[in-house]
N, CA, C and O of each residue as an XYZ file, in Angstrom:
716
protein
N     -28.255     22.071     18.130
C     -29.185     21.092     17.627
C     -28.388     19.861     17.193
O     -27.291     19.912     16.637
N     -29.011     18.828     17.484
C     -28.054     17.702     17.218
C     -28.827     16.405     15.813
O     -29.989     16.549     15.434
N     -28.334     15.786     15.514
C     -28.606     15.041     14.251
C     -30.117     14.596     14.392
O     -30.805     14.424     13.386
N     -30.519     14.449     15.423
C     -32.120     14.068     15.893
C     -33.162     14.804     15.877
O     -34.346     14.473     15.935
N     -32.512     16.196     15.764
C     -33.563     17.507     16.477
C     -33.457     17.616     17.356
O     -33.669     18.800     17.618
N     -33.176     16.973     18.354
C     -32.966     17.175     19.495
C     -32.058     18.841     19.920
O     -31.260     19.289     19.096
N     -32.276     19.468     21.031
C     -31.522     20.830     21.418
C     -31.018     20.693     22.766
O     -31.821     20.077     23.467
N     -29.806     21.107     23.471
C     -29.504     21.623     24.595
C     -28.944     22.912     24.253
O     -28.151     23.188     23.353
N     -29.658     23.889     25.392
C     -29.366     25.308     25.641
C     -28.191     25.154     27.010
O     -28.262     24.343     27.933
N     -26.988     26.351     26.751
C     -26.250     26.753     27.732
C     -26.200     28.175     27.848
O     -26.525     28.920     26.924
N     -25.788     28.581     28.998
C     -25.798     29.742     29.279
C     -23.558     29.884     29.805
O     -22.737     29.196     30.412
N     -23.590     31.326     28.990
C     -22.012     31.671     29.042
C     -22.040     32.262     30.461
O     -23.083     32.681     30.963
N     -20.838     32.279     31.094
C     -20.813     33.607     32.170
C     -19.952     34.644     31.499
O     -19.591     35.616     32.164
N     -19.610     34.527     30.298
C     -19.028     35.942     29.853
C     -18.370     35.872     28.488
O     -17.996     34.724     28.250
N     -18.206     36.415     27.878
C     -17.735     36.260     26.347
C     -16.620     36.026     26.143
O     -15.960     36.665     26.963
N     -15.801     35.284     25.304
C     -14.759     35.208     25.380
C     -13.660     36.032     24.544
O     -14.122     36.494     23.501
N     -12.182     36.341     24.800
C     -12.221     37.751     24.330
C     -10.128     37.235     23.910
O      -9.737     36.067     23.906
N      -9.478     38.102     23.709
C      -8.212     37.744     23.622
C      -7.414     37.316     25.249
O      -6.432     36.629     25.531
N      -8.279     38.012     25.968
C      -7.751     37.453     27.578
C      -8.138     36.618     28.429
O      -7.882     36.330     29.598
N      -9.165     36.100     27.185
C     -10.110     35.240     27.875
C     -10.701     34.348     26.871
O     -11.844     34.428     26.420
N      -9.594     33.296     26.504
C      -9.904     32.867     25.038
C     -11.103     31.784     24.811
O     -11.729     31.590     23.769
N     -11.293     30.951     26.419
C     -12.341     30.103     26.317
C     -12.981     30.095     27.273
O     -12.468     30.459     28.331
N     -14.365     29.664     27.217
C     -15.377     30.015     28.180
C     -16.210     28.735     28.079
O     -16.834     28.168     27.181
N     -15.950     28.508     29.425
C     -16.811     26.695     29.217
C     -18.435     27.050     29.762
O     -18.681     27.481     30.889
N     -19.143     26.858     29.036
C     -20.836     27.229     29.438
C     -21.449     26.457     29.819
O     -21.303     25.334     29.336
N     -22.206     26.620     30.623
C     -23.272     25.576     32.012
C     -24.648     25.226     31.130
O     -25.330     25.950     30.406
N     -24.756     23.998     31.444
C     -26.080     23.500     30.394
C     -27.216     23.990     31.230
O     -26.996     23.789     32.424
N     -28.424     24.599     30.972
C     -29.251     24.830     31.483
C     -29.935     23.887     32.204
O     -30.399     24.234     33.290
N     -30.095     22.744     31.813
C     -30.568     21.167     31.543
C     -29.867     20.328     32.789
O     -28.656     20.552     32.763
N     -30.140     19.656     33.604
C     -29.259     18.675     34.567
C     -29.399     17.667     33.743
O     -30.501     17.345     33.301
N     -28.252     17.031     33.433
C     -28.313     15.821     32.817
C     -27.464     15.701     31.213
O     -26.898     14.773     30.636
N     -27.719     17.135     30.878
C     -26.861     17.060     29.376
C     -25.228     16.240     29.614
O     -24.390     16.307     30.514
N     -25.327     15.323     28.058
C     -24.306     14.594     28.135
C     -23.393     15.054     27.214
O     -22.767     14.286     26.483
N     -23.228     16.652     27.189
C     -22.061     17.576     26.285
C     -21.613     18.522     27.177
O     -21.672     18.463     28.405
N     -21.228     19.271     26.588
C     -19.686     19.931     27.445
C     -19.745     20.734     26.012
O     -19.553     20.123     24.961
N     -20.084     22.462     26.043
C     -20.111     23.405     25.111
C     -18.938     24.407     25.840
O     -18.921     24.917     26.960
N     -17.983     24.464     24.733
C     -16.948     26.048     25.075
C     -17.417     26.869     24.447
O     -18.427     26.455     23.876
N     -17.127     28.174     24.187
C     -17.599     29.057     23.545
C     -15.916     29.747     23.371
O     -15.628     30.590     24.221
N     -14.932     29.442     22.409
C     -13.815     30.191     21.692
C     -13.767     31.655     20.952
O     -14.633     32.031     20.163
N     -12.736     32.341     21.293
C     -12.094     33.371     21.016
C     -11.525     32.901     19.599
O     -10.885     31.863     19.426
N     -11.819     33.715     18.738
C     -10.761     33.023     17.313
C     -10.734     34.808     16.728
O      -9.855     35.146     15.935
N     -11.207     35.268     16.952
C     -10.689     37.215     16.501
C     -12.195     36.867     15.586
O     -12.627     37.955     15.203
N     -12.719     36.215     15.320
C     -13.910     36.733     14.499
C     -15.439     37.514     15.327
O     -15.742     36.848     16.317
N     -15.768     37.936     15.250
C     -16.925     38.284     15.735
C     -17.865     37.100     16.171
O     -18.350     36.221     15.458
N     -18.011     37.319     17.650
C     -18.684     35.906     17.850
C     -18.304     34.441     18.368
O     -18.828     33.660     19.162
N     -16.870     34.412     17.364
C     -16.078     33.144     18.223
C     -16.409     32.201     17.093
O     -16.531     32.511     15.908
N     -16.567     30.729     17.757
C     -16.685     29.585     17.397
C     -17.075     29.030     19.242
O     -16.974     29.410     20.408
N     -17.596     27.798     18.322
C     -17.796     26.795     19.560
C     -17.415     25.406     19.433
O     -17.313     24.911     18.311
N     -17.210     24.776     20.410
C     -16.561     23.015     20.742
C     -17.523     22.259     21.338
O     -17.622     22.366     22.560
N     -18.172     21.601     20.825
C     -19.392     21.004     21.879
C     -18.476     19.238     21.971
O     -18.152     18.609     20.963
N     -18.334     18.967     22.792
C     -18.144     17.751     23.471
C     -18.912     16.812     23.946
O     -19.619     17.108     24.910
N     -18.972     15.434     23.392
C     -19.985     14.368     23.410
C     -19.098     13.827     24.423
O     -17.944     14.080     24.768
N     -20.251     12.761     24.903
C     -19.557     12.283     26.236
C     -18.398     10.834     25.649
O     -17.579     10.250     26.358
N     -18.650     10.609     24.395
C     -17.475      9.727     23.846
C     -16.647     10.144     23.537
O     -15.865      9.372     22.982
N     -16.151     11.839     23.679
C     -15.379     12.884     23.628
C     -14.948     13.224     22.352
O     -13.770     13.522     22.155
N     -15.975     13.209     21.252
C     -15.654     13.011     19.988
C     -16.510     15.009     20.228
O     -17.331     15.564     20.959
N     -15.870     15.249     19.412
C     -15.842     17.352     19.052
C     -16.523     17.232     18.131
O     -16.457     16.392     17.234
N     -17.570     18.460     18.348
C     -17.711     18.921     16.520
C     -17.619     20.524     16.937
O     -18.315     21.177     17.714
N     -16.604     20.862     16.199
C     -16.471     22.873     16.424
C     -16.805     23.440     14.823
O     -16.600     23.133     13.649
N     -17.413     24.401     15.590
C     -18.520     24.865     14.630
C     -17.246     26.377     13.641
O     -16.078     26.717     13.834
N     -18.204     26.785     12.760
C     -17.305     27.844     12.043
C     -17.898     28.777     12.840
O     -18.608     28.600     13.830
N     -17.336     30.374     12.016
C     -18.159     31.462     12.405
C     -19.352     31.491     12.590
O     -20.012     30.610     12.038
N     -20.051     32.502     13.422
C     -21.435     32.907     13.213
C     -21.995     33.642     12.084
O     -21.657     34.769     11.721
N     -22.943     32.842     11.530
C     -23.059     33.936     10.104
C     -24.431     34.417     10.571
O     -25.318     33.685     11.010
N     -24.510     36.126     10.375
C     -25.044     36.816     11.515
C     -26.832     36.879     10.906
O     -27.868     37.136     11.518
N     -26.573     36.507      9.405
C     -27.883     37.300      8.311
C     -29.049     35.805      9.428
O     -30.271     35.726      9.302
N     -28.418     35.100     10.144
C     -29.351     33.311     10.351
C     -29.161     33.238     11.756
O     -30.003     32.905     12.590
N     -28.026     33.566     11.940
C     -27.785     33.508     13.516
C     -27.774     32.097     13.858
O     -28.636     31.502     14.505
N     -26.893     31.706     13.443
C     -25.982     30.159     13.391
C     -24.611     29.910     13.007
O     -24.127     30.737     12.234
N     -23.800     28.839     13.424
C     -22.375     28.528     13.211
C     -22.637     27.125     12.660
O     -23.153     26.152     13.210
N     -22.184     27.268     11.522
C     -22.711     25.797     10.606
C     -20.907     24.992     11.360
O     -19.809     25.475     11.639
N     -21.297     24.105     11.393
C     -20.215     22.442     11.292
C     -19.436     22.588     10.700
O     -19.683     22.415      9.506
N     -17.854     23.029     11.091
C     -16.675     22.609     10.534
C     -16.130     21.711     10.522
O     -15.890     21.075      9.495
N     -15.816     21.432     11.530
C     -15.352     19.994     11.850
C     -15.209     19.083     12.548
O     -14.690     19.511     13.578
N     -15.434     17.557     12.641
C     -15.564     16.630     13.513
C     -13.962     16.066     13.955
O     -12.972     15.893     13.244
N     -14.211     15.822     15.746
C     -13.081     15.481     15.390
C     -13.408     13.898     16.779
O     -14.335     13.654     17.552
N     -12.212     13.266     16.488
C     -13.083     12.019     17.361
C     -12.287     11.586     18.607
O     -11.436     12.448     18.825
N     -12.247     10.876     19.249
C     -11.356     10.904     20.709
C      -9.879     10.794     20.822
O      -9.217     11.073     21.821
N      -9.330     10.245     19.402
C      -7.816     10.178     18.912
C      -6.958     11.359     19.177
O      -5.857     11.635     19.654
N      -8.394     12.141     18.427
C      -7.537     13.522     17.842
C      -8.079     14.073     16.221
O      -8.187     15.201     15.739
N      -8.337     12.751     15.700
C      -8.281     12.790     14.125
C      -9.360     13.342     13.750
O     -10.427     12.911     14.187
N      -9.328     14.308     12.945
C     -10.287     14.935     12.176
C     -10.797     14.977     10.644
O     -10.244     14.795      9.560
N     -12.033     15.284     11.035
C     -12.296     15.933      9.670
C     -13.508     17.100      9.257
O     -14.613     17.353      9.737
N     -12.637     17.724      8.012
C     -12.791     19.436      7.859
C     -14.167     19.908      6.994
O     -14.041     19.800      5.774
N     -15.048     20.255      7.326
C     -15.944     20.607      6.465
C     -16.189     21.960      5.701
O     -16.407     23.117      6.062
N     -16.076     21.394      4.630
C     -15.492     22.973      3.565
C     -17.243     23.784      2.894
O     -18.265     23.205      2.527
N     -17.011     24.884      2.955
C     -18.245     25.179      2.053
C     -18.070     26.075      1.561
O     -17.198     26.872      1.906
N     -19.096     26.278      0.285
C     -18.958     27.320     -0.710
C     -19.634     28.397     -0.537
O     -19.941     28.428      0.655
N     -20.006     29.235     -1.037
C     -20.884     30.595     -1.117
C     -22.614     30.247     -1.293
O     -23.177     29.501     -2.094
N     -23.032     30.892     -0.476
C     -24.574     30.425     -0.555
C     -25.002     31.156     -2.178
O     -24.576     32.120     -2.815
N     -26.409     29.773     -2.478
C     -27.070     30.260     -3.347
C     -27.564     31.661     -3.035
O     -27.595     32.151     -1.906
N     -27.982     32.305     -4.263
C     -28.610     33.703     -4.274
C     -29.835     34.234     -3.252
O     -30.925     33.803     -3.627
N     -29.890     34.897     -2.295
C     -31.144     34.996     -1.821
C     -30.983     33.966     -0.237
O     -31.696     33.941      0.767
N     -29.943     33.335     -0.536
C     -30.125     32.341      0.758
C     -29.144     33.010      1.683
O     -28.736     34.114      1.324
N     -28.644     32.448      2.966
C     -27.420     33.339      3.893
C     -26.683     31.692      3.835
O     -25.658     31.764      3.157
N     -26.828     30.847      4.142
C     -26.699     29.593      4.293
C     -25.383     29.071      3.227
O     -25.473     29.383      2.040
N     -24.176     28.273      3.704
C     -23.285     28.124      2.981
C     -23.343     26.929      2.225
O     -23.846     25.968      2.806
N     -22.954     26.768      1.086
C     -23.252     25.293      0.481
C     -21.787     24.470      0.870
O     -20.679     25.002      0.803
N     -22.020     23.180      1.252
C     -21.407     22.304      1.660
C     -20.773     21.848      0.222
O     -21.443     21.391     -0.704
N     -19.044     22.102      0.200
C     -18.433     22.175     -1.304
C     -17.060     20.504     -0.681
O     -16.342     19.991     -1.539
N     -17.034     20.200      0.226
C     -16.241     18.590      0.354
C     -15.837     18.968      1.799
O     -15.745     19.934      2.557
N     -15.637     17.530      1.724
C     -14.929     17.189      3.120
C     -13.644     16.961      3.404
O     -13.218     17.190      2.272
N     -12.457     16.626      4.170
C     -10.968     16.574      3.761
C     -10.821     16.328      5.027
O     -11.448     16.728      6.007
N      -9.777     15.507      4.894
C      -9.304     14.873      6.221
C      -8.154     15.477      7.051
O      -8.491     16.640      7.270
N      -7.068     15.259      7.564
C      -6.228     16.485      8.474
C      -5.047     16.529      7.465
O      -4.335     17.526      7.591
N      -4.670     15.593      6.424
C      -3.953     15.862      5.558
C      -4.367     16.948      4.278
O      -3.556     17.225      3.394
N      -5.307     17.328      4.311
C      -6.323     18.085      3.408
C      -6.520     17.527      2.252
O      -6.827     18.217      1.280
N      -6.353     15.969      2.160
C      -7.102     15.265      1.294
C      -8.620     15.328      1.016
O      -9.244     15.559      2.051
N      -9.477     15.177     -0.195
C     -10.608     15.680     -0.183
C     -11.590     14.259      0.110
O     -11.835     13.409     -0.747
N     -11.899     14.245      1.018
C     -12.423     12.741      1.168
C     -13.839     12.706      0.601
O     -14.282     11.560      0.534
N     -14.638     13.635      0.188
C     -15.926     14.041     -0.548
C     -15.844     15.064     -1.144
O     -15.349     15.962     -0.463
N     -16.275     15.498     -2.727
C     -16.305     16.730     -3.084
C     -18.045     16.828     -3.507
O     -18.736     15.881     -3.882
N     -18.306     17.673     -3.396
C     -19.877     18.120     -3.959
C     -19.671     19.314     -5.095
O     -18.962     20.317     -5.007
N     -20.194     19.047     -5.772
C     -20.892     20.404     -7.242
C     -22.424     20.610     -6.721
O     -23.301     19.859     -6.293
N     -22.297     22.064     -6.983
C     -23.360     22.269     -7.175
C     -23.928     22.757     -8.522
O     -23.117     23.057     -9.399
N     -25.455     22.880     -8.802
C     -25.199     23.740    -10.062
C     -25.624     24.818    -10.099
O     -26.308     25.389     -9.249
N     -25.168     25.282    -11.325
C     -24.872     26.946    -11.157
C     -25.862     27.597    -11.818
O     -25.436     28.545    -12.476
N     -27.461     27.360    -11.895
C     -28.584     27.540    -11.898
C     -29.309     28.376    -10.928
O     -30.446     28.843    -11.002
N     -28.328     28.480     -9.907
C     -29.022     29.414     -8.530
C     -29.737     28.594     -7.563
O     -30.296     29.223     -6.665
N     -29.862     27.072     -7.550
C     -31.005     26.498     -7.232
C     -30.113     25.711     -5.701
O     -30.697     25.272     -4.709
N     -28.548     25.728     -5.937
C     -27.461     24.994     -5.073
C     -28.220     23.337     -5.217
O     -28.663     22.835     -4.183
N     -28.274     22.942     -5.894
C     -28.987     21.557     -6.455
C     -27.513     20.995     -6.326
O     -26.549     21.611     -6.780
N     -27.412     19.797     -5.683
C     -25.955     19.121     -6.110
C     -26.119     18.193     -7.694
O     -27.082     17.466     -7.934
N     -25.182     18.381     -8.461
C     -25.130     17.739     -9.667
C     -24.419     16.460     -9.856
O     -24.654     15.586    -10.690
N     -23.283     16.507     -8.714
C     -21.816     15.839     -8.690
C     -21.252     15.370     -7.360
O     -20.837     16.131     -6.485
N     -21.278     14.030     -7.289
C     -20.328     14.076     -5.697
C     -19.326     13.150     -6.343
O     -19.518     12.596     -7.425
N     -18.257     13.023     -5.611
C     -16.700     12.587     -5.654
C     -16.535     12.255     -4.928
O     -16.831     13.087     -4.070
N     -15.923     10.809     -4.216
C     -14.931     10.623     -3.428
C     -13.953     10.390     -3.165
O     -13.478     10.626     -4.276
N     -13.107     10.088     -2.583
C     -11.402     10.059     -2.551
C     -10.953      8.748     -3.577
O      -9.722      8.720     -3.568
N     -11.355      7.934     -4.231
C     -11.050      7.233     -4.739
C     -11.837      7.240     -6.327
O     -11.821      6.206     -6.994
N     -12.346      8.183     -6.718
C     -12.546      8.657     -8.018
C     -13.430      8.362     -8.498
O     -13.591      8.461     -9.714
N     -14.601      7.734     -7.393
C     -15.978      7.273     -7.837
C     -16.713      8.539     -8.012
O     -16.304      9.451     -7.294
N     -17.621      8.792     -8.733
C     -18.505      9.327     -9.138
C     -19.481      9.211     -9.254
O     -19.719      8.265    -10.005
N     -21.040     10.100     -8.594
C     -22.343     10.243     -8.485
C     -22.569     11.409     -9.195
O     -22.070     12.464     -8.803
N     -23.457     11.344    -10.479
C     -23.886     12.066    -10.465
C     -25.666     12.502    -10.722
O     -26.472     11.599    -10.944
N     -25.988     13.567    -10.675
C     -27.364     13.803     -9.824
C     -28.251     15.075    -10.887
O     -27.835     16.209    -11.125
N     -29.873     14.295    -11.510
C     -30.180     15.384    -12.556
C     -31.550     15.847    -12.302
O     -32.542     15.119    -12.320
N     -31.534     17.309    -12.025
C     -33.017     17.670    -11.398
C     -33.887     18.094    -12.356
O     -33.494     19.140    -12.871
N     -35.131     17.606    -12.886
C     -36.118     17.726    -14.390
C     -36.765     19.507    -13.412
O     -36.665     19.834    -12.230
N     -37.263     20.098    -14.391
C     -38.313     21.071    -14.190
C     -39.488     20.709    -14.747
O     -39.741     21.195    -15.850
N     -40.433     19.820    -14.148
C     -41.798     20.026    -14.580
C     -43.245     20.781    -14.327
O     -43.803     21.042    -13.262
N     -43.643     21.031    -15.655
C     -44.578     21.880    -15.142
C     -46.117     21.185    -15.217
O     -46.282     20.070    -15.711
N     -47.125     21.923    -14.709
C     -48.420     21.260    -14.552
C     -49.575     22.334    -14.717
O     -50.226     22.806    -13.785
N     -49.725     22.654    -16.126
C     -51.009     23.380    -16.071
C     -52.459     23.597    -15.684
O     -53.358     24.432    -15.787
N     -52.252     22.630    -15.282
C     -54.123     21.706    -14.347
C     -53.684     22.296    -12.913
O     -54.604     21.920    -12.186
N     -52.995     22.842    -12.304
C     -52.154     23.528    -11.277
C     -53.422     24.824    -11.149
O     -53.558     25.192    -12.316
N     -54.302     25.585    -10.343
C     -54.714     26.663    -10.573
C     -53.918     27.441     -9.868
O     -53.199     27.189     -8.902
N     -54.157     28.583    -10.556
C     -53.334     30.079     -9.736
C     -53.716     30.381     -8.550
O     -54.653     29.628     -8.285
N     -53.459     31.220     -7.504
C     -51.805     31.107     -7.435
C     -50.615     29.953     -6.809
O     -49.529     30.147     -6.261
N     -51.312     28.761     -7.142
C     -49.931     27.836     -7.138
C     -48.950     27.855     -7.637
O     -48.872     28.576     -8.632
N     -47.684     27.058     -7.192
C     -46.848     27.417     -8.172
C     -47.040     26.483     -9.087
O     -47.557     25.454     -8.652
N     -46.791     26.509    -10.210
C     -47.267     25.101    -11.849
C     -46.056     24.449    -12.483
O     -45.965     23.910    -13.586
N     -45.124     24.624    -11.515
C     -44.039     23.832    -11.687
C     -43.379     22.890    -10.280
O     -43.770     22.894     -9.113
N     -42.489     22.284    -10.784
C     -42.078     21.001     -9.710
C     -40.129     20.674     -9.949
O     -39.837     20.336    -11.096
N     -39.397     20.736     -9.326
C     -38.354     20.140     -9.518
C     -37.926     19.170     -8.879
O     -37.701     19.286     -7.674
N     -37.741     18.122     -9.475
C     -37.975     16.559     -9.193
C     -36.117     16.155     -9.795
O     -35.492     16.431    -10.819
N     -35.741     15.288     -8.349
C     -34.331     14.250     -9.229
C     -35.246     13.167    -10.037
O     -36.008     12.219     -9.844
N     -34.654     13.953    -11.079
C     -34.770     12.623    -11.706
C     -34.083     11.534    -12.555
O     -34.621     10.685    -13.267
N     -32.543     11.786    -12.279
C     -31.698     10.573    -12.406
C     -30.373     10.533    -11.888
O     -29.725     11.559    -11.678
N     -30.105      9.809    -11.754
C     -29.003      9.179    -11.227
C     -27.620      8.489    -11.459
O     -27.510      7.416    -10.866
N     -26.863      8.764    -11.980
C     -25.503      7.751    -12.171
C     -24.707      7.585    -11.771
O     -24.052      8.491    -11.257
N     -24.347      6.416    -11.782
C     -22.351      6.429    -11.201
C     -21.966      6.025    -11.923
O     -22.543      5.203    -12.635
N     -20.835      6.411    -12.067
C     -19.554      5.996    -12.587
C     -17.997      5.813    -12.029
O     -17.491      6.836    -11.568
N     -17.210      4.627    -12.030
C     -16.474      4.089    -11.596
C     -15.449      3.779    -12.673
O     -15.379      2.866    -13.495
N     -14.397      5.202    -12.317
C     -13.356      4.688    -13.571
C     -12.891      2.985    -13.722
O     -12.919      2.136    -12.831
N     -12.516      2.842    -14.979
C     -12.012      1.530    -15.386
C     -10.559      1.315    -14.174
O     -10.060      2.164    -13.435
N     -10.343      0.461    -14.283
C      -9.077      0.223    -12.971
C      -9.506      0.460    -11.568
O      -8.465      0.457    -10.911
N     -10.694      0.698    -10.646
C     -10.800      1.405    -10.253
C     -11.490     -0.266     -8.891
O     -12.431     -1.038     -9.076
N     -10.427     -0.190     -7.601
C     -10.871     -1.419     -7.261
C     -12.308     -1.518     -6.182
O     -12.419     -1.046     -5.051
N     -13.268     -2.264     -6.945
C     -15.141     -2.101     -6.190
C     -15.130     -2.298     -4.588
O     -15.833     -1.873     -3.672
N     -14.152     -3.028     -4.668
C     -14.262     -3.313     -2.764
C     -13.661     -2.646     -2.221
O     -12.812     -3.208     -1.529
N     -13.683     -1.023     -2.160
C     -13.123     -0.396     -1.296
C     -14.256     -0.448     -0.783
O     -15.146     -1.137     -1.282
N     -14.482      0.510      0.665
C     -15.137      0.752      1.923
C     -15.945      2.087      1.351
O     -15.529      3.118      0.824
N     -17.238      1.636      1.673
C     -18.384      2.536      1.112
C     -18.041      3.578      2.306
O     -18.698      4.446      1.730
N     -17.706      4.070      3.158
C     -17.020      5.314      4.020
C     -15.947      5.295      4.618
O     -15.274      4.289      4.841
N     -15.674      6.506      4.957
C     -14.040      6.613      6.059
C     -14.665      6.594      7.162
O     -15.596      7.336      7.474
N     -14.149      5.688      7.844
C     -13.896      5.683      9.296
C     -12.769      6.232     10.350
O     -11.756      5.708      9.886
N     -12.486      6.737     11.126
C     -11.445      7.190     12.148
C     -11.535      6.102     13.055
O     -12.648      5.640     13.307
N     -10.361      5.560     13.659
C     -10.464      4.193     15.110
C     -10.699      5.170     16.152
O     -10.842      4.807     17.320
């Protein structure tokens, strides 16, 4: 699935295995403008490399089996240069990993995320490489005019701050870019 919704399906001719570490798969589709491997990495399942036709990668992590999906590790772009997408332990009840920062090939953290520890994986906190700070506050309201069995509550952001240590110079570049 790609950032649009958009989907292309491929079909493997065979799994890939320690003797057979990559397996390039045929798009079902005439016309797809990717290029999917399907990798051997010793985990159950593999990983995959999907290839844009600007030859920029995104290879996925494991398959996590409870969803039957390989969430986004990492992008990487026609240079070479990458970057790593880290995640934490899913909230309670969910299979799904929470997205905990991003880091570049030096394993600098070029985004960090908090979540909070409410069970709700609500982000509280983001960070970026230069020590700016967002942070993020979710109200619980409730609504007794609500009849049963609705639910009579609501969790709403409801504020917002940044903060920008003192010394801290404003005209840097609102993102990282790779050439």
């Amino acid at each position: 699935m790609f950032p649009n919704g958009s989907r292309s399906a491929f079909t493997a001719p065979a799994i890939p295995s320690a003797g057979l570490p990559l397996v390039p798969c045929a798009p079902l589709k005439r016309g797809t403008e990717t290029l999917l491997d399907w990798d051997y990495d010793g985990t159950p399942g593999g990983h995959y490399t999907i290839t844009a036709k600007d030859r920029t990668k995104w290879v996925t992590g494991p398959r996590i089996a409870a969803i039957n999906c390989s969430p986004l590790a990492q992008i990487v772009d026609r240079n070479g240069n990458a970057i790593t997408l880290n995640y934490g332990a899913p909230t309670p009840g969910f299979h799904w990993p929470l997205l905990s920062s991003i880091t570049n090939e030096d394993g600098t953290a070029l985004l960090t995320l908090q979540q909070a520890t409410d069970g709700t994986g609500n982000i509280v906190l983001i960070q970026d490489c230069y020590n700016r700070e967002v942070f993020y506050h979710n109200g619980l309201y409730f609504n007794s005019q609500v009849p049963k069995p609705w639910v009579r509550s609501l969790q709403l952001l409801d504020r917002v701050s940044q903060i920008i240590p003192t010394g801290t110079n404003t005209n840097l570049p609102g993102r990282y870019v790779y050439a």
